[in-house]
N, C-alpha and C positions, 0 to 999 in steps of 0.2 A: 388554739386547737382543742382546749380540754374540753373547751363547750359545746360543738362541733364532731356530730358525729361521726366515725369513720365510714361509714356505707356513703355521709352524703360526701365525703370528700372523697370516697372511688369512684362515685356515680360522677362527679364533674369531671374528672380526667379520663373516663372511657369516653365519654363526651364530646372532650378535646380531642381523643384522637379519633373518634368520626368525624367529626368536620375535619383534621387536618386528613384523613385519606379523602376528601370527594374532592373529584378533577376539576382541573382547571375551567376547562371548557360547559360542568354543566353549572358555574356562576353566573349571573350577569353580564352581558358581555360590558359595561362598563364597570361592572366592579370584579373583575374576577378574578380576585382575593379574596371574597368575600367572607368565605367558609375557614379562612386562612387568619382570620385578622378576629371571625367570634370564635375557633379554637384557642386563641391568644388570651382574648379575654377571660376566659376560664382556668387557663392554664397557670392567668397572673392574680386570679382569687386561691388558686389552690395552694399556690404560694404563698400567698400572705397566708392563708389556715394553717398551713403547717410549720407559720414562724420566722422566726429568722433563722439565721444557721448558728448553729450549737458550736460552741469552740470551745478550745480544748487549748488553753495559755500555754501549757509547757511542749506542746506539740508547732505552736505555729512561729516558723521563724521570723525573726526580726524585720522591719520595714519591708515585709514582702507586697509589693505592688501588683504583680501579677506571673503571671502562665507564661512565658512564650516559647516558642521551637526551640532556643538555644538552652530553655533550663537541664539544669543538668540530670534531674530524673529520666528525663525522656531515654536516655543513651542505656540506663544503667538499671543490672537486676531490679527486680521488685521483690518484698519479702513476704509471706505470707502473712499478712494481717485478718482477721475477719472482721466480717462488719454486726459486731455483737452488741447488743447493751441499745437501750433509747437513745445515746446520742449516736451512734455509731447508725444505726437505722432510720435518725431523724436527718445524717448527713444525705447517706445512700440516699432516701426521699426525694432531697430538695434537688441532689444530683441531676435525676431524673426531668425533674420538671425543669432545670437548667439546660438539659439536655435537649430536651423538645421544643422548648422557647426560640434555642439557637438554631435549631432547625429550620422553625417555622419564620425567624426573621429570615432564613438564608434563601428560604421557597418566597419569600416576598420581595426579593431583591436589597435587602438591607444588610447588607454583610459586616460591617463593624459590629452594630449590636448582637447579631448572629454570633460574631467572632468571641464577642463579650460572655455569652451564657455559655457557649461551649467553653469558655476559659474556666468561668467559674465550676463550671462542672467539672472538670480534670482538677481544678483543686481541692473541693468536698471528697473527691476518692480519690485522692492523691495515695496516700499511704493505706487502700484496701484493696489498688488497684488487680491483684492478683489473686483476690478472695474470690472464689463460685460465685457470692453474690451480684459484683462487682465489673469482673475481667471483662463482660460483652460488652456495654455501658462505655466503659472506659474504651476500648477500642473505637467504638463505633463516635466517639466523639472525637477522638483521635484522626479519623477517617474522614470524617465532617470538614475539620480543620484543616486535612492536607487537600482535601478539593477545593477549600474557601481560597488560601494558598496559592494553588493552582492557578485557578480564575483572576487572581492578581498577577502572575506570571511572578512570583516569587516561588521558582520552582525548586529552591535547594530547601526551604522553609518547608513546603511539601512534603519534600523527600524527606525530612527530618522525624515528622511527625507520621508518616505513611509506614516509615522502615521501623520506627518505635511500635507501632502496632503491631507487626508481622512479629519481632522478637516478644514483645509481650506473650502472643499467641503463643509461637513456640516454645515457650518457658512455661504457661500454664500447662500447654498440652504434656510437657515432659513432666513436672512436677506433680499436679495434679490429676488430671487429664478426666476428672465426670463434667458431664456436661453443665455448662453454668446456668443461672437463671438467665431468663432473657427483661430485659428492663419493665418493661410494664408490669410482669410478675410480681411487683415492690409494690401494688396497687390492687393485688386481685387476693379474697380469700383463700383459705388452705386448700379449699375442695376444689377451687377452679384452674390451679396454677394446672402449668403445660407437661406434660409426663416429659421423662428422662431423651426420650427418643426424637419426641419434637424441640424438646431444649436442644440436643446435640446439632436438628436439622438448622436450625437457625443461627448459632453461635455460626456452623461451617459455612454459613451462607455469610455471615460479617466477612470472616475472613477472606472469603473467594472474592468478596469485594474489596479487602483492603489487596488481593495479587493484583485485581483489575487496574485498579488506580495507580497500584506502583508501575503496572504495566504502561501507562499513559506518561508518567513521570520520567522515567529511563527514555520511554520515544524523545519527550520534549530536549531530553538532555541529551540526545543521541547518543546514547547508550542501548546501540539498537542488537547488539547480543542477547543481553542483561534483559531489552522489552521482548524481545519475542520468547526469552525463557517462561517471564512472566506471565506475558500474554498465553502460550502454551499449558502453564497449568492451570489459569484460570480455565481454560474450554475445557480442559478435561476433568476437573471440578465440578465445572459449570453438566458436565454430562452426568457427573457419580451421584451425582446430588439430586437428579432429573429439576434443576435450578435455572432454565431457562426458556430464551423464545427463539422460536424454529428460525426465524429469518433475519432473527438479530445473530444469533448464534454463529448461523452459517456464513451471514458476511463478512465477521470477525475472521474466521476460521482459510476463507478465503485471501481475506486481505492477509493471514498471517504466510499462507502460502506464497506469497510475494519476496519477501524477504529469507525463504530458503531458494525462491529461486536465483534472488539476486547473487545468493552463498553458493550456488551451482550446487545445490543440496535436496535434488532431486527424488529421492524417495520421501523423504519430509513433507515436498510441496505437493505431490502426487496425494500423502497421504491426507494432509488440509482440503484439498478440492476432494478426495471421493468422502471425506466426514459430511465436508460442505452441501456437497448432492444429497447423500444421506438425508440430513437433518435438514434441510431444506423441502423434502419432500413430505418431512412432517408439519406442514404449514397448516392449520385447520383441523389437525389430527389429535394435537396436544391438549390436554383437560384444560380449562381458564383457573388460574389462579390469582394471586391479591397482587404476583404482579404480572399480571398479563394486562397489557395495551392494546388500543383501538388498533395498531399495524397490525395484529396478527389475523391475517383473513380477511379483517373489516375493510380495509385501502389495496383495492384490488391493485392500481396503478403504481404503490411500493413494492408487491409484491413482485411485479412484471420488473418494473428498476433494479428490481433487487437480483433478481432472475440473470435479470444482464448484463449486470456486476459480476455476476459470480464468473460467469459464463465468457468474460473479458477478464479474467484472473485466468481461466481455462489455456484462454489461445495464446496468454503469455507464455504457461509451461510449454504446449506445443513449440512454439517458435523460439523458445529461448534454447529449449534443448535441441533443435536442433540445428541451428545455429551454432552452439558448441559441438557438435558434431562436425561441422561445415570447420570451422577455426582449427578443428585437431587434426584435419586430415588434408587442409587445404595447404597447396604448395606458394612458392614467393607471387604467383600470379593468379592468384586464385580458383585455381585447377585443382582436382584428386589428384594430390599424392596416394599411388598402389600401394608405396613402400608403408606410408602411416598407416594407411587403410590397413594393411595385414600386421603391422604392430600391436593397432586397437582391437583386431581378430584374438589376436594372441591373449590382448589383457583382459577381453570380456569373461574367460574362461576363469579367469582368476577374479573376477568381480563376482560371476554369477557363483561361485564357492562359496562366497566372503557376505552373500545376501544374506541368509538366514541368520548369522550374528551380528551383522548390522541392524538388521529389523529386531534381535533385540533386545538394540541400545536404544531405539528411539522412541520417544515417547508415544502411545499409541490411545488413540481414541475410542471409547465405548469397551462395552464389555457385555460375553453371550452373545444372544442376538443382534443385536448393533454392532458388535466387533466384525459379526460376519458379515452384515450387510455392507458395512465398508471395505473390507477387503474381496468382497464380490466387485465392487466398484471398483477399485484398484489394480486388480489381476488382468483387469481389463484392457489398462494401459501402461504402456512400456516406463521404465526409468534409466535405461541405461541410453546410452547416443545411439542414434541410429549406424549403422555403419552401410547402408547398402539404398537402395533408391525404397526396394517393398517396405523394408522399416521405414524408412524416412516419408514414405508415403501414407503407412496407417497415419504415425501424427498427423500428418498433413489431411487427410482425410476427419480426424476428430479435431483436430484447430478449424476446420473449415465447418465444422456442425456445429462447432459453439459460435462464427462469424455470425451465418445465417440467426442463432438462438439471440445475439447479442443486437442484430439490426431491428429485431421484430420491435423493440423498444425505442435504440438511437437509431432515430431516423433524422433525416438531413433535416425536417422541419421540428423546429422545436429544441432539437442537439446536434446543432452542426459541429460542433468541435467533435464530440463526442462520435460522430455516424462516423468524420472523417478520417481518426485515429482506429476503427474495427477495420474500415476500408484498407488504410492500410497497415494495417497488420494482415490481412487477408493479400496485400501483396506482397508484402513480405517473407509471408510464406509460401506462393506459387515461388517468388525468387531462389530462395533457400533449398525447396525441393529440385528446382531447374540445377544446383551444383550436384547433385545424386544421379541425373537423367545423364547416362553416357551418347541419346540419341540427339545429333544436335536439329534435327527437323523440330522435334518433340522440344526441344529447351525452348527453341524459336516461338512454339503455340504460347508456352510458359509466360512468356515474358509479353507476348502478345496480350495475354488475358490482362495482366498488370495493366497493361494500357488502357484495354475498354475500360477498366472498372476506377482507373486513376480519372481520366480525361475529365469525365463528366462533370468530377466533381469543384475546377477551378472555372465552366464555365458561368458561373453563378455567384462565386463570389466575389465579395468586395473587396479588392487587394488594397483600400485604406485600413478596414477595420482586421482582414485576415493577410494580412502581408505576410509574418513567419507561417502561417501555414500553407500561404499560396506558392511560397518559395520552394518550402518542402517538398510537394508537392510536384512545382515544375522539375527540381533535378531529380526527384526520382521518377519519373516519365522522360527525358532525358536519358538517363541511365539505361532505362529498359528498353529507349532505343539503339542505344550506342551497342549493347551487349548485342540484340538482336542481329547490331550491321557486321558485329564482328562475328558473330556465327555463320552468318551468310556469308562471308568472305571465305571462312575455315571452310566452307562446304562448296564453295565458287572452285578455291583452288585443288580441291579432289576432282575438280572435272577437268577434260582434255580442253576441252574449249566452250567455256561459258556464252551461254546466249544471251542476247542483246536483251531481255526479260529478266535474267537473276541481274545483270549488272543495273538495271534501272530500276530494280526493287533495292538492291545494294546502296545504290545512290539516294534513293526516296528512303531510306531508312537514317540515313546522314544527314538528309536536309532536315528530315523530323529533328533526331536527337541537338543539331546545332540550334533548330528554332529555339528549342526548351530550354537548351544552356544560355542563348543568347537573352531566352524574359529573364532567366532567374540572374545573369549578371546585369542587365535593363532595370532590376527592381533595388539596386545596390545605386543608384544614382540618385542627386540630390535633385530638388524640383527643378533647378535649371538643367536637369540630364547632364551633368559632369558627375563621372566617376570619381570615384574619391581617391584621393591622394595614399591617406590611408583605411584599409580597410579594419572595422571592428574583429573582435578577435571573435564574435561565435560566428561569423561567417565567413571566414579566413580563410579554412580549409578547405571550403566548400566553393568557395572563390577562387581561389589557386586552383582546383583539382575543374573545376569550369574550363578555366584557363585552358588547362593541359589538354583537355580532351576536345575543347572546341580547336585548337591548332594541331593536334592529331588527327580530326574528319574533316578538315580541309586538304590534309595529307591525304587522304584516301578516298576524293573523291574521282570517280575513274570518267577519264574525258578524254578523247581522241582529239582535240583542242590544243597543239602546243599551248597558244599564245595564253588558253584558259587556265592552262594546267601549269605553266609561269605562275600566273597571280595567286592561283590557289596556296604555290608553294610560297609566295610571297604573303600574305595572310598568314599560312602556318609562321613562317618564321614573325611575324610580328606578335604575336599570341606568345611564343616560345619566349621572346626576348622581354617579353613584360613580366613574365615569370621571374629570369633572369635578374633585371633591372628590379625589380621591385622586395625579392631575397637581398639585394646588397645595400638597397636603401633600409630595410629595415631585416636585421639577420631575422629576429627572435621568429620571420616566420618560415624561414629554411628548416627551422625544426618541425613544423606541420606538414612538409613535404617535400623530404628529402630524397624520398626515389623520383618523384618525377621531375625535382629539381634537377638530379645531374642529368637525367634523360633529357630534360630542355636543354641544359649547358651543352651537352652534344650534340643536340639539334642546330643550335643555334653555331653550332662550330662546322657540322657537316650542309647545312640548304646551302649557303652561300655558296660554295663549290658544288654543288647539285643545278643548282639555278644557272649557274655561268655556265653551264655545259650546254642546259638546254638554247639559252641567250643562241650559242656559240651554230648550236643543231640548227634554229630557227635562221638564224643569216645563213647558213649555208646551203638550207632548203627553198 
């Protein structure tokens, strides 16, 4: 190195790292590596100029082999050391170019030797690891390693190395805490290095990336508290920092909204989706930076994807809450309980008290301007349970603006799974709102609309490739008949005397919902059409409860017909008794349905003497 001057050995490593920033995409499409593999080259000349590594005999322990997760440095403080003197800066050096090497095998798909230079690199600043000069460096090779890690699915190794980063962090910031150099800085003259303010921008940015990955690491381990804490203050980071892209950002931010609502933690997810809007709408708005990607703006078609993502994050809060709604107030039959209803009257008063100190414990997104513009978006929409049909109707009304926002994308061609999960959850929610409608004409349109927008969509599929969904499907069309016959009946028997038009709309609503129950148990048989002996356990329930309700609307089919209205009740009772018989052949599924099990045991104990009567009526007539 002494022959060799130091200009030309900066000039090849700023070198290195322009080729290693240029994309993939403008290579050769058969070599594109290309720029990846001459930064390499350069990177493995700068090395050789700058020697071998300098050692220091009373410093290096015994038969040390190498680096791994389990050394016991990783766990444990670091001391201040600085990295002073020629050997001490000829270490930090070679560090660096250890550090990028490993990189650049990791970006070429070569991850042992990848794994190799970042080891060696953690061990050149082993013991400076907590020096200004030093602490970014060392993390971010730390960070390297727990993604290499990752990618192997040795995710506790990961964690090892991801969670050493974060307390390193914290231990400099509280000991130290001026901003460190940032690695290339080891490479540039006095006059060029980065002021204090951009050193601080970028250290904070290592870090927001090592919450990220811990964030990914906890998912993997389901440690899904632990990931969404993470996940949560990387976005709010990722905001303080202005360190991000509008449509990446807002997906995340979204997707996090899911998992508060699966925690029924509804100001949280409220508050994720109006961030998500927000910052979404800053899509083409944002200045381009070093890391700004072709997504943003350039791929009209991700933007739209993304748009309907979000937007299907949306309809879940709509219909989840109010579905909790429906479950706090609903009696053993699925009817408004008054009494809950005015309980939950009573607690709202003590919620709406309790908002302003909840709102602020919870973490909150942006700040100034942006804080308002998300809380302009949030005020907008409720977080408490609906308690009355006009509350449970605004949702219903903005779940059904994000359906419409979410189809303009998933359409049946192209994302049939996809079209036919927005589909129904738009039925879902006409369902949901029809338990809030005290009018039973108006429930009836409710459940009608489910039908039109259900039907269409099993005439088309192939029930080889879409069998769970076509099943799906048929019972909840099914269902939405069944509901329908029994609200016509509720509304049949308020009259003096039904005319021969509500009882043949009563009837034709029966024969629908049996049709639907009879494909969805029709699609449980094996290719010789024998039912099975035993039924699988995820369609169990849903098999039983077929059961029950197809020998219930042969109960209720209305016929002036002794001899018809015999068989019908002979049908119910063989449906009831297969219930029956098939709970005692196999208990474990009495537990899946135990109210309609004794209601069948009843049944099955009460037609037989129903039936004899009529027998008895029809000989004597």
């Amino acid at each position: 190195m002494a022959n060799v001057p130091w200009a030309e050995i900066r000039e090849k490593f700023q070198a290195a790292l322009a080729l290693s920033r240029v994309e993939l995409h403008k290579n050769p499409e058969k070599e594109p590596y290309k720029s990846k593999y001459s930064a390499r080259v350069l990177l493995e000349e700068v090395k050789a100029l700058l020697g071998p590594a300098p050692e220091e005999e009373d410093e290096r322990p015994e038969a040390e082999e190498g680096l791994g997760a389990s050394d016991h440095t990783l766990r444990l403080p670091a001391e201040v050391v600085e990295a002073e003197g020629p050997i001490a800066q000829g270490a930090v050096r070679l560090a660096v170019i250890e550090f990028h090497l490993g990189v650049n095998h990791i970006d070429t798909e070569e991850l042992s030797a990848g794994e190799e230079h970042l080891v060696k690199c953690l061990r050149l600043l082993r013991k400076y690891r907590l020096s200004q000069g030093c602490v970014s460096l060392y993390i971010q090779a730390q960070n390297n390693l727990g993604i290499l890690w990752s990618e192997r699915e040795e995710i506790e190794t990961a964690q090892t190395y991801l969670e050493s980063s974060e307390a390193l962090y914290n231990q400099y910031m509280k000991e130290i805490g001026s901003p460190p150099l940032d690695p290339p800085e080891h490479f540039l003259p006095e006059e060029e290095k980065l002021t204090a303010q951009e050193r601080s921008k970028r250290f904070e940015k290592v870090y927001t990336h090592n919450l990220y990955y811990l964030a990914q690491v906890y998912q993997h381990m389901e440690m899904f508290e632990k990931a969404a804490h993470y996940c949560h203050s990387t976005l709010k980071r990722q905001l303080e920092h202005s360190a991000y892209h509008p449509i990446e950002w807002a997906i995340n931010a979204a997707t996090l909204s899911q998992f508060y609502i699966n925690k029924l933690c509804f100001m949280e997810a409220r508050h994720c989706l109006s961030a998500a809007n927000v910052i979404f709408g800053q899509t083409g708005k944002i200045q381009t930076t070093e890391d700004t990607t072709e997504t943003e703006g350039d791929v009209p078609e991700l933007y739209h994807q993304r748009k309907g993502e979000i937007a299907r994050c949306w309809i879940k809060y709509c219909l989840t809450l109010m579905q909790n709604a429906q479950l706090s107030m609903q009696d053993n039959i699925g009817e408004l309980d008054l009494d809950k209803q005015y309980e939950l009257r009573t607690l709202r008063k003590k919620e709406l008290e309790e908002e302003e100190s909840v709102r602020k414990k919870a973490v909150q997104f942006g700040t100034g301007e942006l804080c308002d513009a998300i809380s302009a978006v949030e005020e907008k929409v409720r977080y408490l349970r609906p308690l009355d049909f006009e509350e449970a109707r605004e949702l219903f009304l903005l779940g059904q603006h994000y359906v419409f926002e979410a189809k303009e994308f998933f359409q049946i061609d192209g994302y049939v799974t996809d079209h036919i999960e927005v589909v129904q959850d738009h039925s879902a929610l006409f369902k949901v709102l029809a338990f809030f409608e005290t009018d039973m004409e108006r429930r009836c349109k409710m459940h009608k609309r489910r039908i039109a927008m259900l039907e269409p969509l099993i005439v088309d599929l192939n029930p080889q490739y879409y069998l769970l969904v076509n099943r799906q499907i048929q019972f909840e069309i099914a269902h939405a008949y069944y509901d329908m016959m029994d609200l016509k009946v509720a509304i049949a028997d308020k009259l003096r005397d039904p005319d021969s038009h509500i009882v043949k709309k009563i009837n034709n609503l029966n024969k629908s919902a049996m049709k639907y129950y009879q494909l969805f148990l029709d699609s449980l048989r094996d290719p010789n059409k024998v039912f099975p002996e035993h039924i699988g356990e995820d369609v169990l329930r849903p098999a039983m409860l077929a059961k029950f309700r197809v020998a219930r609307l042969y109960g209720k089919i209305i016929t002036a017909d002794p001899k018809k209205e015999l068989e019908n009740l002979a049908t119910s009772l063989e449906h009831y008794k297969f219930i029956v018989d098939y709970c005692e052949k196999h208990p474990e599924a009495a537990q899946e349905i135990e109210v309609e099990l004794e209601l069948s045991k009843e049944m099955v104990s009460l037609l037989p003497t129903k039936m004899e009567r009529f027998r008895t009526k029809m000989a004597l007539s």
